[in-house]
C-alpha positions, 0 to 999 in steps of 0.5 A: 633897790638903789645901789649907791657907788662911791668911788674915791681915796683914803678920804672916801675910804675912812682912814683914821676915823674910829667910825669908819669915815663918812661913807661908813656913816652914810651907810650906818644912816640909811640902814637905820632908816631902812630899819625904821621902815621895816624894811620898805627901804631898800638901798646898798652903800658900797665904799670904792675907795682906794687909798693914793688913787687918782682920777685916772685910776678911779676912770681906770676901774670904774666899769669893773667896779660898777657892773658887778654891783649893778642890781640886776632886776633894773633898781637905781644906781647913784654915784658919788665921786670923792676926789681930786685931793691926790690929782693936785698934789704938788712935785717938786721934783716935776715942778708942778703938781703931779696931775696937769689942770687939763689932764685932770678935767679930761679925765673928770668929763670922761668919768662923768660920762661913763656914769651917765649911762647908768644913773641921772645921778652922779654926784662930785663931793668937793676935797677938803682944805689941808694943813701945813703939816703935809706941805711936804708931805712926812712920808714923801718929802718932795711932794706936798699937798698945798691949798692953793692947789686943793682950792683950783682943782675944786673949781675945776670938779664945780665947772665940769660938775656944772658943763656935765649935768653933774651935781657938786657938793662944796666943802671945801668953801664950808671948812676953810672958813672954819677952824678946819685944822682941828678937823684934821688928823694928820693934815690932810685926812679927817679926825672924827669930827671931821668926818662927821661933818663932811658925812652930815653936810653930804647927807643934807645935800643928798636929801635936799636934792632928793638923789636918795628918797628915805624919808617918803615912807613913814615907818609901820607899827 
């Protein structure tokens, strides 16, 4: 068995997604290959994300978290981290954003390695680009999530991904350069089609990279 953990935010968990968000259909995928395999297969996606979390809360609760879902006769672990996106929220109350660039990138190099001890594979998902629409934010006026913010803590997660042994999926390179807006809910979280292409350009990263195997066994008659 091979338990894949994905600890992240709202984006992670799927808000405003009639499908469920991109984890919901990572999921949906693998259970159909497994389905397809008559059962050779053999994963479990668990969706950790947690609407508002920072990174330090995502470090916070990460070992209550993953040892429970650990499978116990020795099968793979895989983690996907998606986040970033609330650590670089901008205050202008503070002046800044609400997470420091060196606080964030400590907190990031002490959550890779605690998931190094139970996997070689650990996995940081890139956060997507914003709209003006929550620069400031509708439902708190004096915060505001901005794209130049977005864009640095996105290098950052790279660089630590990189100096860890980590791998990083770039998204939000492969959606500025796009319409993304429309890809866009409410601004900040994804519409179905926005998830359906974050879930496609995570599952072709995952597969090239062979973090998950499910297309080694080919099916029984």
């Amino acid at each position: 068995m091979a338990n894949i953990l994905v600890f992240g935010t709202s984006t992670t968990y799927g808000a405003w997604d009639s499908e469920g968000g991109w984890v919901q259909r990572l999921r949906k995928f693998i259970d159909q290959k497994i389905i397809d395999s008559n059962f050779q297969l053999d994963y479990l996606v668990y969706n950790l994300g947690i609407s508002g979390d920072k990174s330090k809360d995502i470090l916070d609760r990460f070992e209550s978290e993953t040892v429970p879902r650990l499978d116990k006769y020795g099968g793979e672990n895989i983690f996907l981290f998606h986040l970033g996106i609330n650590d670089c929220i901008f205050s202008e109350t503070l002046g800044k954003t609400e997470v420091s660039e060196e606080n964030f990138r400590s907190t990031l190099s002490e959550l890779l390695a605690k998931a190094s001890k139970y996997s070689s594979k650990v996995v940081i998902i890139g956060a997507m680009p914003v709209d003006d629409r929550v620069n400031p934010m509708p439902w708190s006026p004096k915060r505001a999530y901005r794209n130049e913010f977005v864009e640095r803590f996105n290098q950052i997660m790279e660089e630590v991904a990189e100096k860890e042994g980590a791998h990083f999926v770039e998204a939000y390179k492969k959606f500025i350069e796009t319409d993304y807006s429309s890809l866009l809910a409410d601004g900040v979280h994804m519409n179905d089609e926005g998830y359906r292409r974050l879930f496609e350009l995570v599952k072709d990263y995952l597969l090239e990279h062979k973090i998950i195997n499910i297309n080694s066994i080919s099916p029984k008659n």
